[in-house]
KETIDREN-724017 format. One line per 4 residues: for each residue x, y, z of N, C-alpha, C. Coordinates in nm, 4 decimals, padded with zeros to 6 digits. Example, Ala and Ser with C-alpha at 12.3 -4.5 7.8 and 13.67 -1.06 7.14 Angstrom:
<rs>
01.3190:-00.5690:00.7800:01.2300:-00.4500:00.7800:01.3200:-00.3300:00.7800; 01.2850:-00.2250:00.7080:01.3670:-00.1060:00.7140:01.2900:00.0030:00.7870
</rs>
This chain:
<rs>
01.0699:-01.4253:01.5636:00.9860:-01.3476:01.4733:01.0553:-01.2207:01.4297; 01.0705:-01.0952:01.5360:01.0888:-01.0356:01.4991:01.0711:-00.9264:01.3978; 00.9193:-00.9250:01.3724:00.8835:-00.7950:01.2508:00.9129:-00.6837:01.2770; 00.8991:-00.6563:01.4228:00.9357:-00.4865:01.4900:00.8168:-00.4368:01.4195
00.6777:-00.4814:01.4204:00.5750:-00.3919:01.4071:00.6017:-00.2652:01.5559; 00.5572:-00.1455:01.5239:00.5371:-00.0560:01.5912:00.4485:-00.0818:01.7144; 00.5169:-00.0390:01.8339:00.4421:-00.0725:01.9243:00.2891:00.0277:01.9299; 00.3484:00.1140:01.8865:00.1853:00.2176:01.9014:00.0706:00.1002:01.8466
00.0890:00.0494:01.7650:-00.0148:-00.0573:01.7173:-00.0682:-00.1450:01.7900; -00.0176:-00.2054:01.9018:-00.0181:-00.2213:01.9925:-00.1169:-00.2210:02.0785; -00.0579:-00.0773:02.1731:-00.0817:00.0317:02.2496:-00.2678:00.0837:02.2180; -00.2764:00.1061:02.0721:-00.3911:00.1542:02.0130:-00.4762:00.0016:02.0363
-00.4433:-00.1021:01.9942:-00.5400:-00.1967:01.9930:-00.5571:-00.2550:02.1559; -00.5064:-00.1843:02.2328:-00.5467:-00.2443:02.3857:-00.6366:-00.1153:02.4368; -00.5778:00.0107:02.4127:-00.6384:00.1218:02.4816:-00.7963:00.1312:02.4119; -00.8525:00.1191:02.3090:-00.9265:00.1037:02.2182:-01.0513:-00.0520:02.2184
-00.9440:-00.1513:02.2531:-01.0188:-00.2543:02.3197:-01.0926:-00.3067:02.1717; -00.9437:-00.3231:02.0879:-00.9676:-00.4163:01.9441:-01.0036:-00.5501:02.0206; -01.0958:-00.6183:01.9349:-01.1409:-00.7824:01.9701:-01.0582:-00.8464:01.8577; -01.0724:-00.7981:01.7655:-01.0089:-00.8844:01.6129:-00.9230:-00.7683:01.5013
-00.9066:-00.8498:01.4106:-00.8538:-00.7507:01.3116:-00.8506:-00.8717:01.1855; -00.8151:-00.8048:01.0800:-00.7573:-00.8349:00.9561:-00.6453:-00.7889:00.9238; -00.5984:-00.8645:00.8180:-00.4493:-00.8395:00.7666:-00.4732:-00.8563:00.6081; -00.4489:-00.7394:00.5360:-00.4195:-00.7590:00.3915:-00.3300:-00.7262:00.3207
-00.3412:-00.7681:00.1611:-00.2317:-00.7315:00.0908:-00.2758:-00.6677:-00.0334; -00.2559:-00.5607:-00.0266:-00.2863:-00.4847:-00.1682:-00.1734:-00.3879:-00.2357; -00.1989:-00.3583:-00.3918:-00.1043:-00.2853:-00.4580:-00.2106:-00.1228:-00.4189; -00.0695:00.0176:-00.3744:-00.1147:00.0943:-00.3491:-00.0111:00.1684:-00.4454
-00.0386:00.2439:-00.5522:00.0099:00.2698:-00.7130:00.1119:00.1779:-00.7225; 00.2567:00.2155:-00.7180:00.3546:00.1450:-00.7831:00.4304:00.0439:-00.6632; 00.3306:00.0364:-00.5601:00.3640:-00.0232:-00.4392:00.2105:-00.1560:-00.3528; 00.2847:-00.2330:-00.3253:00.2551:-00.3184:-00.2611:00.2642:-00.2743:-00.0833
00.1521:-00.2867:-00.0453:00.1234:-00.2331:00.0913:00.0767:-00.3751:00.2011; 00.0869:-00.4231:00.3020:00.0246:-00.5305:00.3924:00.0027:-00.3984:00.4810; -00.1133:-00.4474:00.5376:-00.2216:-00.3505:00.6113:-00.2608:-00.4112:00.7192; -00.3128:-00.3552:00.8493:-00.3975:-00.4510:00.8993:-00.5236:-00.3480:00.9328
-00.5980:-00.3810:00.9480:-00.7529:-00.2963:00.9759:-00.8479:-00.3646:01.0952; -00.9079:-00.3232:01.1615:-01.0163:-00.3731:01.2416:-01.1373:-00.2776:01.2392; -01.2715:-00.3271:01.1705:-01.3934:-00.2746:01.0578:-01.4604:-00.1858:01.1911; -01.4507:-00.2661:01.3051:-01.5680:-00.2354:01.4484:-01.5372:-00.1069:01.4981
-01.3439:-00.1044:01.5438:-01.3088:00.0234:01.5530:-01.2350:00.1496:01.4632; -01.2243:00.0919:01.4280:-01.1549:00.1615:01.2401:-01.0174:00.1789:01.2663; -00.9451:00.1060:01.4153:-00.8048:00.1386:01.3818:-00.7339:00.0629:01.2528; -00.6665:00.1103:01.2195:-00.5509:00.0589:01.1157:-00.4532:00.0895:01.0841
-00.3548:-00.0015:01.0207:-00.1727:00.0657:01.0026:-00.1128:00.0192:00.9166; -00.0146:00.0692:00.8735:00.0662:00.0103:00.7512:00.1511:-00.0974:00.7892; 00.1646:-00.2066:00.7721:00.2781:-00.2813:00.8873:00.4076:-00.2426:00.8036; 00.3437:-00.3228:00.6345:00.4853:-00.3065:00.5703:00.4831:-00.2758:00.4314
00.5379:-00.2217:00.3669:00.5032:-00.1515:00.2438:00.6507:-00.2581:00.1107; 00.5900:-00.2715:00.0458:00.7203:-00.3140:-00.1042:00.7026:-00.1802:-00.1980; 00.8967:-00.1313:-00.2561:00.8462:-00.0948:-00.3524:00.8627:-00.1311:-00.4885; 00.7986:-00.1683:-00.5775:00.7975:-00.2606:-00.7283:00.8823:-00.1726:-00.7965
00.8541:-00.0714:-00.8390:00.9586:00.0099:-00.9519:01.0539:00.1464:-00.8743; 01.1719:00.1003:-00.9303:01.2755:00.2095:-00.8610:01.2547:00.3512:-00.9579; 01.2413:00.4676:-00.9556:01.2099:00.5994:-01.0197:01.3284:00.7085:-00.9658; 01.3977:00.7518:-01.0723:01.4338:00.8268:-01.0459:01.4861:00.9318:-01.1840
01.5173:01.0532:-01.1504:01.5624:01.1890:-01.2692:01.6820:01.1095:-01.3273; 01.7894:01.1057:-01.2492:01.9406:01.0877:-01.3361:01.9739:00.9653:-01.3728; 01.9219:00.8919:-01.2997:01.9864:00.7251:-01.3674:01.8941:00.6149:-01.4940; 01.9366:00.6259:-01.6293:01.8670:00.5681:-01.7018:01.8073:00.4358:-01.6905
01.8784:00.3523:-01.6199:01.8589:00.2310:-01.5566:01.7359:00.2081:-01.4750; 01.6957:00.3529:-01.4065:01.5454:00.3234:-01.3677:01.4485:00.3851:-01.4562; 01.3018:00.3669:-01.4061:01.2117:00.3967:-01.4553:01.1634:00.5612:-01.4136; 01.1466:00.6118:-01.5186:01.1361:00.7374:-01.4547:00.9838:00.7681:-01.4713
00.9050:00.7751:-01.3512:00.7806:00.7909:-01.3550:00.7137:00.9044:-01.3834; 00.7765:00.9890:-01.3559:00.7341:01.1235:-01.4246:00.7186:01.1866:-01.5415; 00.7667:01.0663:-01.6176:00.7846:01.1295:-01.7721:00.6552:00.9757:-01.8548; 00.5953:00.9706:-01.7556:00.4838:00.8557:-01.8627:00.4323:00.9861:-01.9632
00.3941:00.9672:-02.0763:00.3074:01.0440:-02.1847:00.1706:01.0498:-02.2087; 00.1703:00.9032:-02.1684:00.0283:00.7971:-02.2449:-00.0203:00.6960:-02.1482; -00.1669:00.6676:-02.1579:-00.2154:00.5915:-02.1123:-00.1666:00.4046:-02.1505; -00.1296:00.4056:-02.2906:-00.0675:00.2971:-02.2911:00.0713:00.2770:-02.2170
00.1665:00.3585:-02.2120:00.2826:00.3244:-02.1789:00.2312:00.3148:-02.0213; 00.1977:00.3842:-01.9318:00.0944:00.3356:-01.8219:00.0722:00.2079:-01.8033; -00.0223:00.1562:-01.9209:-00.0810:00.0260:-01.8890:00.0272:-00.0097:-01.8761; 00.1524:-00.0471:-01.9652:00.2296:-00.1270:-01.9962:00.3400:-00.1771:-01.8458
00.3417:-00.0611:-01.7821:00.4207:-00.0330:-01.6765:00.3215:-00.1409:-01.5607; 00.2072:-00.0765:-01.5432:00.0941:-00.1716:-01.4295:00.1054:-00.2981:-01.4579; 00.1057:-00.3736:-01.6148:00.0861:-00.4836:-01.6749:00.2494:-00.5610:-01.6203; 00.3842:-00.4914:-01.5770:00.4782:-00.5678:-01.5772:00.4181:-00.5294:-01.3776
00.4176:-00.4646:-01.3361:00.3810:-00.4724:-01.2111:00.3176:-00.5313:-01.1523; 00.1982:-00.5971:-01.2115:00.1013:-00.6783:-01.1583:00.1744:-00.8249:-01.2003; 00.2563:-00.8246:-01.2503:00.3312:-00.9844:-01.3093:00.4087:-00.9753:-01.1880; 00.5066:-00.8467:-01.1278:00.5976:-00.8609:-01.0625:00.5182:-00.9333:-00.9089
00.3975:-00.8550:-00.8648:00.3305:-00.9084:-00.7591:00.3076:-01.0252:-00.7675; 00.2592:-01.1054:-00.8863:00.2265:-01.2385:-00.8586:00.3225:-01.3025:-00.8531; 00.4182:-01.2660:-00.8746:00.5430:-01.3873:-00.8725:00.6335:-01.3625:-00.7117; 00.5957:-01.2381:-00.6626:00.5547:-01.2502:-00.5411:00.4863:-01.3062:-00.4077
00.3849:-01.3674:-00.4414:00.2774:-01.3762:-00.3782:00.2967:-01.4747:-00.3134; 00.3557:-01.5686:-00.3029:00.3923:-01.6789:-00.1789:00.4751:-01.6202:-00.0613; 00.5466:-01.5116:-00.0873:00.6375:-01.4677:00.0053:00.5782:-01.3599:00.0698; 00.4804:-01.2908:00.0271:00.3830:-01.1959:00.1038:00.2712:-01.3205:00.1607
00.2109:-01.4043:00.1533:00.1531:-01.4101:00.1843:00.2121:-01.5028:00.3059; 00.3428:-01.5532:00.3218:00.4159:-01.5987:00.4250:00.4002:-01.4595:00.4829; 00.4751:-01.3862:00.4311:00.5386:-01.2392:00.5672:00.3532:-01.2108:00.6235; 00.2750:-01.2185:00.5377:00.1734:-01.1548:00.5896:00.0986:-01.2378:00.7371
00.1180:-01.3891:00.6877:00.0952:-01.5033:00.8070:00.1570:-01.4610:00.9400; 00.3083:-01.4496:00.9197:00.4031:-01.4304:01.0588:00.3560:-01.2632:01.1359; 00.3063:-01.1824:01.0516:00.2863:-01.1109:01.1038:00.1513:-01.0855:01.1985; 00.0236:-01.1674:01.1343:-00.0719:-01.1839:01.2015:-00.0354:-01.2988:01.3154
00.0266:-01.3879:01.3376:00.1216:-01.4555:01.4114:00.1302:-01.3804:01.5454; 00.2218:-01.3084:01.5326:00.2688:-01.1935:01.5934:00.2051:-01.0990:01.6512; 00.0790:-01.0341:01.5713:00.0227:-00.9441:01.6265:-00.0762:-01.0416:01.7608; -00.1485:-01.1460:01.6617:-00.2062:-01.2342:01.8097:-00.1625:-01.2912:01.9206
00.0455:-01.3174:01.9361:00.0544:-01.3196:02.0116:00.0423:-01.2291:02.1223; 00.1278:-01.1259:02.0599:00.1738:-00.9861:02.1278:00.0526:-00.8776:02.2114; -00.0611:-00.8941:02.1086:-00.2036:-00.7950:02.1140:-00.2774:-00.8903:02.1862; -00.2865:-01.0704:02.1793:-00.3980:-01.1155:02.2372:-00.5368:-01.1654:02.1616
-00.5148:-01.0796:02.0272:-00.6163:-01.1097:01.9492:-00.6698:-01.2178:01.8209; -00.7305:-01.2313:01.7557:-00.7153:-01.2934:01.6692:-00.7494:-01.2391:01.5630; -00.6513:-01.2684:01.4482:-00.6059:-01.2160:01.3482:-00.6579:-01.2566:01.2238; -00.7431:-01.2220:01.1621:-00.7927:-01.2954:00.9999:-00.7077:-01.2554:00.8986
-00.6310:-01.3557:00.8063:-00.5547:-01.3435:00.6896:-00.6188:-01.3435:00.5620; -00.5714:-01.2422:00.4875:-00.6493:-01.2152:00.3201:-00.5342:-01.3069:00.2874; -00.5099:-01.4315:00.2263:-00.4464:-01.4566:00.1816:-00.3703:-01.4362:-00.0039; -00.4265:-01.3099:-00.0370:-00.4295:-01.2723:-00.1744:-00.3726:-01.1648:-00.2070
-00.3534:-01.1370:-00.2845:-00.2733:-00.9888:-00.3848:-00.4002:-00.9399:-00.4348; -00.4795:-00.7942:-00.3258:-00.5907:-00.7380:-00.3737:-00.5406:-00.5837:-00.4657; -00.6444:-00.5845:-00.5602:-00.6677:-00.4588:-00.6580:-00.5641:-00.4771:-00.7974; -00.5379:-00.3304:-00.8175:-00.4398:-00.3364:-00.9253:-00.3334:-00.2123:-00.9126
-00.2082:-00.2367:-00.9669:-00.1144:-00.1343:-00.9856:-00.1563:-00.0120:-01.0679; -00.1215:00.1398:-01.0211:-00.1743:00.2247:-01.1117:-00.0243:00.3324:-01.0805; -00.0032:00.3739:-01.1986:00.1073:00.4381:-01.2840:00.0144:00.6106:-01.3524; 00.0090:00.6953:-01.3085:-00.0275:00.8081:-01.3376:00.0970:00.8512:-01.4786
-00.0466:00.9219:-01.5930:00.0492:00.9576:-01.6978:00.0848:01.1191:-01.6458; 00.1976:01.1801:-01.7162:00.2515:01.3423:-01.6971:00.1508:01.4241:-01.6970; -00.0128:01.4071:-01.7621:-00.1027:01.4229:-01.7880:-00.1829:01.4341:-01.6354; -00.1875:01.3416:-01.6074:-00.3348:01.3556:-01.5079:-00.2141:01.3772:-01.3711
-00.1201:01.3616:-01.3563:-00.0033:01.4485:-01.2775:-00.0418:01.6036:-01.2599; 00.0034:01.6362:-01.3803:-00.0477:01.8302:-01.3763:-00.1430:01.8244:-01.3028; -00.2283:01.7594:-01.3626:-00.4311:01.7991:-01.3680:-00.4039:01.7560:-01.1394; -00.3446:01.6891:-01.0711:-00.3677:01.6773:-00.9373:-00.2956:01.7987:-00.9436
-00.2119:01.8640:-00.9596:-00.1027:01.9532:-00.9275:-00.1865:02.0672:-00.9184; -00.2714:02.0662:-01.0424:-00.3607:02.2044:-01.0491:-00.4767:02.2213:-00.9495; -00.5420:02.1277:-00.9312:-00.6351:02.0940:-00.8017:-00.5995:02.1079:-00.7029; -00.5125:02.0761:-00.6616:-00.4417:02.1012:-00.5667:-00.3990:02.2722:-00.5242
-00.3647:02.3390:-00.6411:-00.3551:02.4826:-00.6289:-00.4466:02.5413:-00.6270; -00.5536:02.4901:-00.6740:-00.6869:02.5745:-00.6872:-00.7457:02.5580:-00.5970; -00.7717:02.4377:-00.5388:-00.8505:02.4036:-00.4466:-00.8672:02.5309:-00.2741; -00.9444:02.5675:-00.2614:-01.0096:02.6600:-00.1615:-00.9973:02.7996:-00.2047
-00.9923:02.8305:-00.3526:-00.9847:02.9494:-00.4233:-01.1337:02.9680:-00.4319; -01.1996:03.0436:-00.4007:-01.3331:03.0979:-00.4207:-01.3259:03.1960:-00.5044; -01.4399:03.1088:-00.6424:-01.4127:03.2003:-00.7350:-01.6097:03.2491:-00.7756; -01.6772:03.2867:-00.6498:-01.7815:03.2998:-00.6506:-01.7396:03.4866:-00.6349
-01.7139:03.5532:-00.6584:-01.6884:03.6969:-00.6019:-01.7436:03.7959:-00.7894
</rs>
């Protein structure tokens, strides 16, 4: 096998006295995340994360996410992302199998598989960027005085 999930995961689901869990697969913005969760005790962890678009300042060759303008060029970006996941999706949903595999051997438990590509890709324009940036600065400014 070999995933090298983290043993704290582990550790947490024995000390805690997990009975079960789930395992999913969802897009978390420009990334694909497998998760596992258990609803009873609320532990949960990232096992393994993909990332879909490479971003960066100097190299034209990638996508530079910081400079979206528009809500269309946005869509357009989610719209090749959500193509890239599905053409994915046999090979996550293998890695996602071996890993619930794994965790039931290792943990003892039994493991329920989402076998699906949940939600959608989201691509923030330069626009609603600022607007967190500014919230973020403002936020615990009391302007009741």
């Amino acid at each position: 096998m070999g995933n090298f999930i983290q043993q704290e995961l582990y550790t947490r689901i024995k000390l805690i006295g997990v009975e079960s869990g789930v395992i999913k697969i969802s897009y978390s913005g420009t990334h694909i995340g497998i998760d596992f969760y258990d609803e009873d005790t609320g532990v949960s962890a990232g096992l393994h994360s993909i990332e879909l678009v490479k971003s960066s300042f100097i190299n034209e060759s990638y996508v530079n996410l910081d400079r979206i303008k528009n809500s269309e060029e946005a869509k357009a970006i989610e719209k090749q992302l959500l193509e890239k996941g599905n053409k994915m999706k046999s090979e996550l949903v293998a890695k996602v199998n071996e890993l619930a595999e794994e965790i039931t051997k290792r943990a003892g438990i039994p493991v329920k598989v989402i076998p699906r590509l949940q939600g959608t890709p989201y691509v923030a324009t330069e626009f609603e960027k600022n607007m967190d940036i500014a919230r973020d600065v403002f936020a615990g400014i009391d302007d009741d005085y």
